[in-house]
N, C-alpha and C positions, 0 to 999 in steps of 0.2 A: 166167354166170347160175346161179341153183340155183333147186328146186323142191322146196318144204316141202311134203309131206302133210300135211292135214288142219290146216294151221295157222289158219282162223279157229277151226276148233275146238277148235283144242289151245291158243290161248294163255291165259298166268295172268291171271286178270283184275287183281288187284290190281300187277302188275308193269305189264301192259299201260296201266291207268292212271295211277301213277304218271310212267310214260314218257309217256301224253297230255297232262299237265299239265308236261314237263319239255320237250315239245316244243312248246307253245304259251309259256312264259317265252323261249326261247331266240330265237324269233322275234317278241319282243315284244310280246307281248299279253298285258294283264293280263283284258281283258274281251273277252268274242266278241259283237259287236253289241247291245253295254251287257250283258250277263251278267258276273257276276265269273266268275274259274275254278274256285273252291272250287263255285259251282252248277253250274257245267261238268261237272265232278268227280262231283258227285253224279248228276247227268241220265245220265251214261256209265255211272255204277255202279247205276243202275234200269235200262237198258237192257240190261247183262249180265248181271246176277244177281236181276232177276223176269223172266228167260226160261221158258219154260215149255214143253211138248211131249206131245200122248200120244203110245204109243205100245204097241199090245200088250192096249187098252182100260187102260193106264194112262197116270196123267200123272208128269210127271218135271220138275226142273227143272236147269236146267244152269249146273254148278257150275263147269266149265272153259272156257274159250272164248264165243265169241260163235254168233248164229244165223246160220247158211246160208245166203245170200242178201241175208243185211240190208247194206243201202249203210252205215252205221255198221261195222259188223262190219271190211269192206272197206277204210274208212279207216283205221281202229285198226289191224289188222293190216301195212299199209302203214308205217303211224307206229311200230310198232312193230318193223319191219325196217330204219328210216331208225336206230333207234337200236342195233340190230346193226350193220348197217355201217361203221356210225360206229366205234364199237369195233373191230371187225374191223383196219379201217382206220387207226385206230392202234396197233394189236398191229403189226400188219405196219410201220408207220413205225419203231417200236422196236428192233424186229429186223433192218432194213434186207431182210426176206424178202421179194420179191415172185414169183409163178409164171405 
């Protein structure tokens, strides 16, 4: 098992989505309960990047990662380890390394 610090916070949004939309193709869906994925796409890219936060009496908005807590957040992050492993997983097929 591994344990990423701070990984809903830390991941790239634009990679993270990318990988959302390459993780919904792969399992066959072009639409999530009649939405296309390009809307998909977009809803997930409103949702990580007009986050917003004060803090300090100011606000801030957050340009890395997802919000803390958010069930969204959660899943991406998830989705987004499904497509590390995967890689992972075949590095190691390649090299016949396993530990």
């Amino acid at each position: 098992t591994f344990d990423i610090r701070n990984l809903y916070t830390m991941l790239p949004q634009e990679e993270a989505l990318n990988i959302l939309i390459e993780f919904l193709n792969i399992h066959g869906y072009t639409k999530v309960k009649g939405i296309p994925l390009e809307t998909i796409r977009l809803l997930a890219s409103i949702v990580l990047k007009e986050n917003v936060f004060v803090y300090g009496k100011k606000m801030y908005q957050q340009v890395l990662g997802g919000a803390m807590g958010s069930s969204f957040t959660l899943t991406l992050a998830n989705i987004f380890m499904w497509k590390w492993q995967k890689e992972l997983v075949r590095r190691q097929d390649m090299t016949c390394e396993y530990y």
